[in-house]
HTML snippet that shows the backbone in 3Dmol.js (N, CA, C, O; Angstrom):
<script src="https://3Dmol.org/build/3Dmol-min.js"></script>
<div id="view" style="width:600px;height:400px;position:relative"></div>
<script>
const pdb = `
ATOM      1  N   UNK A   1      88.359 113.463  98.988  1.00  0.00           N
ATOM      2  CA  UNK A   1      88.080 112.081  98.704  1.00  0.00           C
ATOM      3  C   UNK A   1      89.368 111.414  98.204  1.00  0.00           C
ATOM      4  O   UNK A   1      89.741 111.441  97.031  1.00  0.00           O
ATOM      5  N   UNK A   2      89.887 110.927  99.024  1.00  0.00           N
ATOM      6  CA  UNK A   2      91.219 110.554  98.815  1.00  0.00           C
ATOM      7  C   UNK A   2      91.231 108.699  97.943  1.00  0.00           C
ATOM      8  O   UNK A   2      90.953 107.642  98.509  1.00  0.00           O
ATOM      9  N   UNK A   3      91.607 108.872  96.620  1.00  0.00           N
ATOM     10  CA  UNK A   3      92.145 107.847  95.947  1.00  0.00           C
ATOM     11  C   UNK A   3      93.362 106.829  95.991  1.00  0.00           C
ATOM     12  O   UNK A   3      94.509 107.276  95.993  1.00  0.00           O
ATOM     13  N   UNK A   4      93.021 104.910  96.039  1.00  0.00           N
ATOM     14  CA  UNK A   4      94.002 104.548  96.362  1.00  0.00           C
ATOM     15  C   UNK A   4      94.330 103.591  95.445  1.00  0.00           C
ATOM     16  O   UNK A   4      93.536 102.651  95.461  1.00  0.00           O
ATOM     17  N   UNK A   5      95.432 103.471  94.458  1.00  0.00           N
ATOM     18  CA  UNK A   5      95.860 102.767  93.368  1.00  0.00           C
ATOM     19  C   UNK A   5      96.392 101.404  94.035  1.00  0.00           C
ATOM     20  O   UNK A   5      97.484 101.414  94.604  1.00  0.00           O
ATOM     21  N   UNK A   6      95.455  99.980  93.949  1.00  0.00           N
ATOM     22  CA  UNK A   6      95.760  98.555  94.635  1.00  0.00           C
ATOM     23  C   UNK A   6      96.582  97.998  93.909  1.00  0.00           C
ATOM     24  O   UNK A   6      96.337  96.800  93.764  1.00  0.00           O
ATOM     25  N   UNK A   7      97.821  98.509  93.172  1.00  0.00           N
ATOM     26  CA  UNK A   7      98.651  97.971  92.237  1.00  0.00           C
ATOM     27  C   UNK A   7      99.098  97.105  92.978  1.00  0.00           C
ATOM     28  O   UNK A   7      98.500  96.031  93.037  1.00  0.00           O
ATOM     29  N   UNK A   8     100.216  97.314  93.717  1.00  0.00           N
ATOM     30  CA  UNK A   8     100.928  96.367  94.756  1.00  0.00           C
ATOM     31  C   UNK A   8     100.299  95.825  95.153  1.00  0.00           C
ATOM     32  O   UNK A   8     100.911  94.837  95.559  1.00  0.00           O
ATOM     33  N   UNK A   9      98.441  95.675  95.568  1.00  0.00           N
ATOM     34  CA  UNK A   9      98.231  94.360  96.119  1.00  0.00           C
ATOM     35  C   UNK A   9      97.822  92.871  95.118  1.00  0.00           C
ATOM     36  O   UNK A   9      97.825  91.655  95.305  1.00  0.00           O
ATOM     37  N   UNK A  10      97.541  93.673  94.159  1.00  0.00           N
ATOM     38  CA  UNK A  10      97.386  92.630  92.827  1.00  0.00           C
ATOM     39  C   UNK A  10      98.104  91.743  92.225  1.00  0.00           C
ATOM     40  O   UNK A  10      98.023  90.566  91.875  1.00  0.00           O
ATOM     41  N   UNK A  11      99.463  93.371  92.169  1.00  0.00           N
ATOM     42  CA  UNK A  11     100.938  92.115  91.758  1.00  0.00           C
ATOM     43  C   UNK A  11     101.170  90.810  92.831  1.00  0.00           C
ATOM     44  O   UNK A  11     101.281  89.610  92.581  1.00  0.00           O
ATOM     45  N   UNK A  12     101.196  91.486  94.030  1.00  0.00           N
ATOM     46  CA  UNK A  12     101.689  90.901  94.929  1.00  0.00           C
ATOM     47  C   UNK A  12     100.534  89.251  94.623  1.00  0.00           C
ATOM     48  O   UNK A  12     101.118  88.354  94.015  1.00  0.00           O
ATOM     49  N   UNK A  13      99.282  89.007  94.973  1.00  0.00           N
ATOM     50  CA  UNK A  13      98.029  87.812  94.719  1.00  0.00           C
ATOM     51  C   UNK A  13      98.427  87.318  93.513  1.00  0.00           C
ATOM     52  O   UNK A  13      98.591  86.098  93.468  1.00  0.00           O
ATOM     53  N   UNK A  14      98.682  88.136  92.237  1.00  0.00           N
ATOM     54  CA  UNK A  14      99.164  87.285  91.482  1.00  0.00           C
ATOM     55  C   UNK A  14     100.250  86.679  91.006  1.00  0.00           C
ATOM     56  O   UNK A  14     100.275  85.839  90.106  1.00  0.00           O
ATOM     57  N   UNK A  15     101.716  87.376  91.995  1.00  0.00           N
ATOM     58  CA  UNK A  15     102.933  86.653  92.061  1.00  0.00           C
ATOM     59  C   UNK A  15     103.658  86.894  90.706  1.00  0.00           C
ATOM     60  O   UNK A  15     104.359  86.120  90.053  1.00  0.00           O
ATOM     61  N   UNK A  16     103.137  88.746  90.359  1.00  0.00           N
ATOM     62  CA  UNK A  16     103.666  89.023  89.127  1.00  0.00           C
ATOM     63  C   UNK A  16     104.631  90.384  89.502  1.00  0.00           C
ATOM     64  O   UNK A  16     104.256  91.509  89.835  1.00  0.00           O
ATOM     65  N   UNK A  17     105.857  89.915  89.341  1.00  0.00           N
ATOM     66  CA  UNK A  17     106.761  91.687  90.085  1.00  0.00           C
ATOM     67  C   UNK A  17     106.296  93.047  88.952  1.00  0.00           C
ATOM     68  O   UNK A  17     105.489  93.263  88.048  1.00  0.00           O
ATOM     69  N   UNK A  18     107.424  93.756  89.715  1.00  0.00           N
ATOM     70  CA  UNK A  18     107.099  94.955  89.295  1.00  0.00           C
ATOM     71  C   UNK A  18     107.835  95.287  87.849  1.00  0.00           C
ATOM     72  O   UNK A  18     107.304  95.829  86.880  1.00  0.00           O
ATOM     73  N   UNK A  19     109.463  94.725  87.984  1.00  0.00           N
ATOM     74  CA  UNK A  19     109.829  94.725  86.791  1.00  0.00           C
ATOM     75  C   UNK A  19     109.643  93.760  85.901  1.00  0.00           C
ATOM     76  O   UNK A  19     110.347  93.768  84.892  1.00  0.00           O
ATOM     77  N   UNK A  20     108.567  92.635  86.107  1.00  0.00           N
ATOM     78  CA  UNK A  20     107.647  91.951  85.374  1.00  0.00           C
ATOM     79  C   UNK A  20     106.785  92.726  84.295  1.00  0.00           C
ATOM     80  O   UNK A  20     107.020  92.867  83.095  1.00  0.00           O
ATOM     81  N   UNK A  21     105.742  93.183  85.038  1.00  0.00           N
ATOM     82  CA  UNK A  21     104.868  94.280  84.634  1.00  0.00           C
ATOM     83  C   UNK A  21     105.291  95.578  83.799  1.00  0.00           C
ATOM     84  O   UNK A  21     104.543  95.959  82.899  1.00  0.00           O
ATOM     85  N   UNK A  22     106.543  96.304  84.095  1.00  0.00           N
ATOM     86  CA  UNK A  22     106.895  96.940  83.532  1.00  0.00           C
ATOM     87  C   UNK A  22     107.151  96.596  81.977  1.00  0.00           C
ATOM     88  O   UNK A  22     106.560  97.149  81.049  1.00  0.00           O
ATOM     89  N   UNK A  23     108.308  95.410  81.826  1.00  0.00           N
ATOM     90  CA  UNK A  23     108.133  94.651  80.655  1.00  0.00           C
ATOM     91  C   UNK A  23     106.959  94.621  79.666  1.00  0.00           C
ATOM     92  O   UNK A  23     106.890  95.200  78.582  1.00  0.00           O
ATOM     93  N   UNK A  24     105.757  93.577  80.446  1.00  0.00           N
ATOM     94  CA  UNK A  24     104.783  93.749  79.835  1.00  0.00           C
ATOM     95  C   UNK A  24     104.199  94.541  78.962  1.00  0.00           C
ATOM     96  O   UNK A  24     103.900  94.299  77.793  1.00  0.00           O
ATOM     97  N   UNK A  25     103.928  96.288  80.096  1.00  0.00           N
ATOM     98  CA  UNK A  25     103.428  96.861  79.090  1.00  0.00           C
ATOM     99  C   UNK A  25     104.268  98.078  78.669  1.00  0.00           C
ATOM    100  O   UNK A  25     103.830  99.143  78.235  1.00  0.00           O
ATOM    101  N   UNK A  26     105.442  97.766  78.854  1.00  0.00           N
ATOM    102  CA  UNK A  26     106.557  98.396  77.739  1.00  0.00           C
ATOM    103  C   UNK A  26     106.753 100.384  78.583  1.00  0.00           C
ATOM    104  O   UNK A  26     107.019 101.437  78.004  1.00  0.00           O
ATOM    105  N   UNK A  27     106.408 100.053  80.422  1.00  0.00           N
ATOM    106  CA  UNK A  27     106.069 101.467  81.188  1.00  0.00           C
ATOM    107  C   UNK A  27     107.794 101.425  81.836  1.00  0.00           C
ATOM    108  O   UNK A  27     108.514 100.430  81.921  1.00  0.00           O
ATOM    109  N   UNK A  28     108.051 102.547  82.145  1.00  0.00           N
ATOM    110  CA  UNK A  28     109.293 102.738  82.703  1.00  0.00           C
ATOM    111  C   UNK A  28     109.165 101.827  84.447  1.00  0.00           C
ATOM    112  O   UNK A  28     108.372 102.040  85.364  1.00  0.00           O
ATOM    113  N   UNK A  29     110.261 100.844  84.347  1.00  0.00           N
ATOM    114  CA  UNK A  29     109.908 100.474  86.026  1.00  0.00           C
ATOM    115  C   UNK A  29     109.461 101.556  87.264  1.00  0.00           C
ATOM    116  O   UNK A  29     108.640 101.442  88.174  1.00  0.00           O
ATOM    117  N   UNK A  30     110.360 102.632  86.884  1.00  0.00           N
ATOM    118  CA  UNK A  30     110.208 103.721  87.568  1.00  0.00           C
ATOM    119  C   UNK A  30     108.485 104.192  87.715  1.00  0.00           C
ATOM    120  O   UNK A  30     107.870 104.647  88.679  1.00  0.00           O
ATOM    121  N   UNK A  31     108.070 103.879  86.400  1.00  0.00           N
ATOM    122  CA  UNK A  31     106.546 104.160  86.774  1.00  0.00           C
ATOM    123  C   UNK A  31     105.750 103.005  87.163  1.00  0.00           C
ATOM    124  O   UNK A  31     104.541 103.232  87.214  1.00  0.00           O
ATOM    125  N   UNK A  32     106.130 101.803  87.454  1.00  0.00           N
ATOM    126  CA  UNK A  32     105.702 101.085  87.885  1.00  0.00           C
ATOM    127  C   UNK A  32     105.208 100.902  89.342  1.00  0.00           C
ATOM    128  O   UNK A  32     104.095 100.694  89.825  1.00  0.00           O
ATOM    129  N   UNK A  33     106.926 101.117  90.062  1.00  0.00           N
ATOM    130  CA  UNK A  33     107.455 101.919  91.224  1.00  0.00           C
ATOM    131  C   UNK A  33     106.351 102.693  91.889  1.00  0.00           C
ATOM    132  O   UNK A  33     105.615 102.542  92.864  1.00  0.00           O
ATOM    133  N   UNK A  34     106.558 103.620  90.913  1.00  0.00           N
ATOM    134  CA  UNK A  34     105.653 104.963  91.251  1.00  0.00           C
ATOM    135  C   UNK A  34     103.606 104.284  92.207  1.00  0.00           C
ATOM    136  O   UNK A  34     102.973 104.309  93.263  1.00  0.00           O
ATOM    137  N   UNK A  35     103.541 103.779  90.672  1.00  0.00           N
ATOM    138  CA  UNK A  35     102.257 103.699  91.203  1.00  0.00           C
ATOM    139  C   UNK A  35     101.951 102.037  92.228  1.00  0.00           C
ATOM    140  O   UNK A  35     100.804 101.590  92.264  1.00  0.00           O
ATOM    141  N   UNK A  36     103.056 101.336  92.938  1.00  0.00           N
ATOM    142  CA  UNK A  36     102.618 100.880  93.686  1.00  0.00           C
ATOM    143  C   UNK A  36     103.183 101.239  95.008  1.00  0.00           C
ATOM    144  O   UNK A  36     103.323 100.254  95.733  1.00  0.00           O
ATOM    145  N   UNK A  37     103.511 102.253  95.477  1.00  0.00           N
ATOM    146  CA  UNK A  37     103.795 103.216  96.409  1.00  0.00           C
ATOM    147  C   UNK A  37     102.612 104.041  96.758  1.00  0.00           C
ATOM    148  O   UNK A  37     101.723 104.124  95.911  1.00  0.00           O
ATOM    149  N   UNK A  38     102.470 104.700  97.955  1.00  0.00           N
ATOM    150  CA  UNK A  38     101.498 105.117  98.810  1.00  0.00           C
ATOM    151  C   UNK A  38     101.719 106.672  98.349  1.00  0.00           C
ATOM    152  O   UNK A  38     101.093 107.362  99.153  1.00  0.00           O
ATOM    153  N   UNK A  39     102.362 107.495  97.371  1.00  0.00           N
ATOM    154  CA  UNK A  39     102.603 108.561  97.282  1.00  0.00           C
ATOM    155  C   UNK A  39     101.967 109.033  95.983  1.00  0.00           C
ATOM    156  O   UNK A  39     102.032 110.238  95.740  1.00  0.00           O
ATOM    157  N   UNK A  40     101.492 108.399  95.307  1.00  0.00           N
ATOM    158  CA  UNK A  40     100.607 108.370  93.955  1.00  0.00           C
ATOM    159  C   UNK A  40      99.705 109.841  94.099  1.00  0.00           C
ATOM    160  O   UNK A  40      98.688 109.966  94.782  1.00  0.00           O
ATOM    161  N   UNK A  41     100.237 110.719  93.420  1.00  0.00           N
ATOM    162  CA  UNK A  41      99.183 112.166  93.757  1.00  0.00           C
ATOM    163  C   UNK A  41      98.857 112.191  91.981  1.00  0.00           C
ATOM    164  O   UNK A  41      97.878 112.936  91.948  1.00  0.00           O
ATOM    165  N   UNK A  42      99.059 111.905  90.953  1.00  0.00           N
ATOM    166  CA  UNK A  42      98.529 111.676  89.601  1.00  0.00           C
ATOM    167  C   UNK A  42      99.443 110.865  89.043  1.00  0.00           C
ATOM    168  O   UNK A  42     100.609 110.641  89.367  1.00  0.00           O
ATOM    169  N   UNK A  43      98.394 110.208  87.656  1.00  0.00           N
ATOM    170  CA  UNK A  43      98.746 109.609  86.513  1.00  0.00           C
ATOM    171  C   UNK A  43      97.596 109.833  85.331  1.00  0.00           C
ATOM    172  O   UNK A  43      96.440 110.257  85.305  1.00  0.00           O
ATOM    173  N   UNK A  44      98.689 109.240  84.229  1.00  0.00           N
ATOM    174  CA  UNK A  44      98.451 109.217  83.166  1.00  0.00           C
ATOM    175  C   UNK A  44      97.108 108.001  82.696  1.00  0.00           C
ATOM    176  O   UNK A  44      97.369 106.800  82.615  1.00  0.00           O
ATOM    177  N   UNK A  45      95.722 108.548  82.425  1.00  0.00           N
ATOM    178  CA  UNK A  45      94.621 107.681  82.187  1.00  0.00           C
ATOM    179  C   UNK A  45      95.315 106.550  81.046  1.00  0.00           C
ATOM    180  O   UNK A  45      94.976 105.368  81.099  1.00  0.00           O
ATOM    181  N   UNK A  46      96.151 106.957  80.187  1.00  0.00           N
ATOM    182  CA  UNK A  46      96.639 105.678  79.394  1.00  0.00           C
ATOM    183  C   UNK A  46      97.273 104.852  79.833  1.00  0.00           C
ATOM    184  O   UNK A  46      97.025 103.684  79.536  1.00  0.00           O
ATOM    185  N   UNK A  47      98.792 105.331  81.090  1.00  0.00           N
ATOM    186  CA  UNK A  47      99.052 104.553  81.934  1.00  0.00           C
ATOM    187  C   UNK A  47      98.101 103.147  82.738  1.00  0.00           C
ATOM    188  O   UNK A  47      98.318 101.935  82.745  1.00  0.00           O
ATOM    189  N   UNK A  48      96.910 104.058  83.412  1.00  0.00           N
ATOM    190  CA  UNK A  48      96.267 102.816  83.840  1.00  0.00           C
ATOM    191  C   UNK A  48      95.834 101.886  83.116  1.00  0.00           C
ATOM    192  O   UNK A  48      95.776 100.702  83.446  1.00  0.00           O
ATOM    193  N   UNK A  49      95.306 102.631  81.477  1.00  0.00           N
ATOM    194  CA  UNK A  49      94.776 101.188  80.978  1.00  0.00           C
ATOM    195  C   UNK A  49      95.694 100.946  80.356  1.00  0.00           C
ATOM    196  O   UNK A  49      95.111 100.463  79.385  1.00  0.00           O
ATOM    197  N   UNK A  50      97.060 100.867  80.033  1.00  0.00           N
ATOM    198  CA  UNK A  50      98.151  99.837  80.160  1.00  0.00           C
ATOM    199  C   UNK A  50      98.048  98.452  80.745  1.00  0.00           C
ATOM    200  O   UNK A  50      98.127  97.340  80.224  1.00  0.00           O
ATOM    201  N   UNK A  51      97.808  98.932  82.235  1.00  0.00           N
ATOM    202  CA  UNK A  51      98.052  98.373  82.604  1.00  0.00           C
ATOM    203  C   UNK A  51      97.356  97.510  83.649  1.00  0.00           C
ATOM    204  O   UNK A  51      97.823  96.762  84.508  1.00  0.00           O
ATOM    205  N   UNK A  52      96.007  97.855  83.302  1.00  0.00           N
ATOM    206  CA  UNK A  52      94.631  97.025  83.212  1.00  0.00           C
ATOM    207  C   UNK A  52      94.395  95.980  82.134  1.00  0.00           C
ATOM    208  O   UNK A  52      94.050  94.856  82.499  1.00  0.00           O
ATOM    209  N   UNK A  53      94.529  96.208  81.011  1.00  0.00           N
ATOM    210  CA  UNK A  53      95.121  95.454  79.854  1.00  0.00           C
ATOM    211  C   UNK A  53      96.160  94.284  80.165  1.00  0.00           C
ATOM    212  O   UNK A  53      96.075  93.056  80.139  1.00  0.00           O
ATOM    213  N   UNK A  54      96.952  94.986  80.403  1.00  0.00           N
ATOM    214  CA  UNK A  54      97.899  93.757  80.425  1.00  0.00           C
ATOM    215  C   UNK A  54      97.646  92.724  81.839  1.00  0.00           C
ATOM    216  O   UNK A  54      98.267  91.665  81.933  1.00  0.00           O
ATOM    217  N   UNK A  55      96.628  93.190  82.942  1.00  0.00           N
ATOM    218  CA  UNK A  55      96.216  92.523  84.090  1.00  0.00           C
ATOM    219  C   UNK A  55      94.858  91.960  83.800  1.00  0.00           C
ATOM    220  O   UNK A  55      94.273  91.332  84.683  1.00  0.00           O
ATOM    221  N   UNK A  56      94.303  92.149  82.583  1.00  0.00           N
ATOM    222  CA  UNK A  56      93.033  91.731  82.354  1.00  0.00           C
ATOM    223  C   UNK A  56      92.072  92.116  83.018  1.00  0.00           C
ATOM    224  O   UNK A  56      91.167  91.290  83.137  1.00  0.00           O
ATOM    225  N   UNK A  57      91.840  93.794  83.852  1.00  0.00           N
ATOM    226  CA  UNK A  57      91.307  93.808  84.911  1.00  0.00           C
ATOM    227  C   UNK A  57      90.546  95.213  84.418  1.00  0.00           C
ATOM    228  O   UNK A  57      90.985  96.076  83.658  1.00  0.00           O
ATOM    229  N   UNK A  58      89.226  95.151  85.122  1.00  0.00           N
ATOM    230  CA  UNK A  58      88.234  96.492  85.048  1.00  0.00           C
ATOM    231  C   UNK A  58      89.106  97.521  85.765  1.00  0.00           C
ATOM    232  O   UNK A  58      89.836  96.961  86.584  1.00  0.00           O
ATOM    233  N   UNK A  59      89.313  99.261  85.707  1.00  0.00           N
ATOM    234  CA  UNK A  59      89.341 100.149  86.365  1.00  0.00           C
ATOM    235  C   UNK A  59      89.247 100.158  87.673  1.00  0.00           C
ATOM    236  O   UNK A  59      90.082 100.569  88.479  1.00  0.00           O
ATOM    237  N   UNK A  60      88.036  99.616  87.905  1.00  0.00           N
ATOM    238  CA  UNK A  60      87.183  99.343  89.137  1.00  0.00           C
ATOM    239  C   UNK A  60      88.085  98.896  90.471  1.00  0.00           C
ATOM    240  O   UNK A  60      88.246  99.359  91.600  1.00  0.00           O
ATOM    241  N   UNK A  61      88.660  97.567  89.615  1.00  0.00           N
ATOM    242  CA  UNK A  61      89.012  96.963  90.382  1.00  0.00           C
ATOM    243  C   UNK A  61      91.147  97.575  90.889  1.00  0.00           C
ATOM    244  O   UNK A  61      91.960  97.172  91.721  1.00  0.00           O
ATOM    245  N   UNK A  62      91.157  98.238  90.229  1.00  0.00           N
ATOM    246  CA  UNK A  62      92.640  98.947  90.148  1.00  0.00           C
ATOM    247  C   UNK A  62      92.312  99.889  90.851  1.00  0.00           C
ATOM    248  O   UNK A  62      93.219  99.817  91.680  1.00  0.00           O
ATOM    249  N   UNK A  63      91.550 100.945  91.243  1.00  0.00           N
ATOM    250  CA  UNK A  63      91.297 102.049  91.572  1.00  0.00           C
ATOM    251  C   UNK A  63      90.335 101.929  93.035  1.00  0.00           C
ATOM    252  O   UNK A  63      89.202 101.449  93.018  1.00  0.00           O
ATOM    253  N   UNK A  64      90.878 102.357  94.051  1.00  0.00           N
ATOM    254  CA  UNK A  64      89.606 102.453  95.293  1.00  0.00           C
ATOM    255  C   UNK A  64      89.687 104.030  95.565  1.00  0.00           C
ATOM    256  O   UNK A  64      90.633 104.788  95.352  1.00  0.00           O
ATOM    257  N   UNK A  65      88.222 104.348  96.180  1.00  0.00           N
ATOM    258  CA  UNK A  65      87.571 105.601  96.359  1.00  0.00           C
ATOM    259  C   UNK A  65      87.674 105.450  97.996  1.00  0.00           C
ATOM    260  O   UNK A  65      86.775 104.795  98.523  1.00  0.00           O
ATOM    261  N   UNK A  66      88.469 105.879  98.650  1.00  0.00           N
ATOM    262  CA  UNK A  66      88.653 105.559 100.259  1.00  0.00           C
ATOM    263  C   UNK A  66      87.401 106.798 101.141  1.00  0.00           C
ATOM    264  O   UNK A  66      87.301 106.805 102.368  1.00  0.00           O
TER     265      UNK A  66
END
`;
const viewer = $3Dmol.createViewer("view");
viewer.addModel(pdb, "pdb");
viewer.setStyle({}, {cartoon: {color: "spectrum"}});
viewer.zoomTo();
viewer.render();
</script>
């Protein structure tokens, strides 16, 4: 059941970059990077709600079950 992190399509709708976001919630760009790339094989559950938090956004909507 392959998992797909919609980071990049969010930033992208809301016209917020990556080393934007990074800023925000204080994550290495590099992990920013990381998780809006197609190569995402794990992360850190605090990572995401970083950075759900700082997007104002449910899990739900960060995370698809393909």
């Amino acid at each position: 059941m392959p998992i797909k992190i919609k980071l990049k399509e969010i930033l992208k709708a809301r016209g917020i970059s990556q080393r934007e976001l990074a800023r925000l919630t204080g994550l290495r760009p590099n992990t920013i990077s990381h998780l809006c790339s197609d190569q995402v094989d794990r992360v850190y559950l605090s990572t995401l709600e970083k950075v759900c938090k700082v997007l104002d956004i449910d899990i739900q909507e960060l995370i698809e079950v393909e």
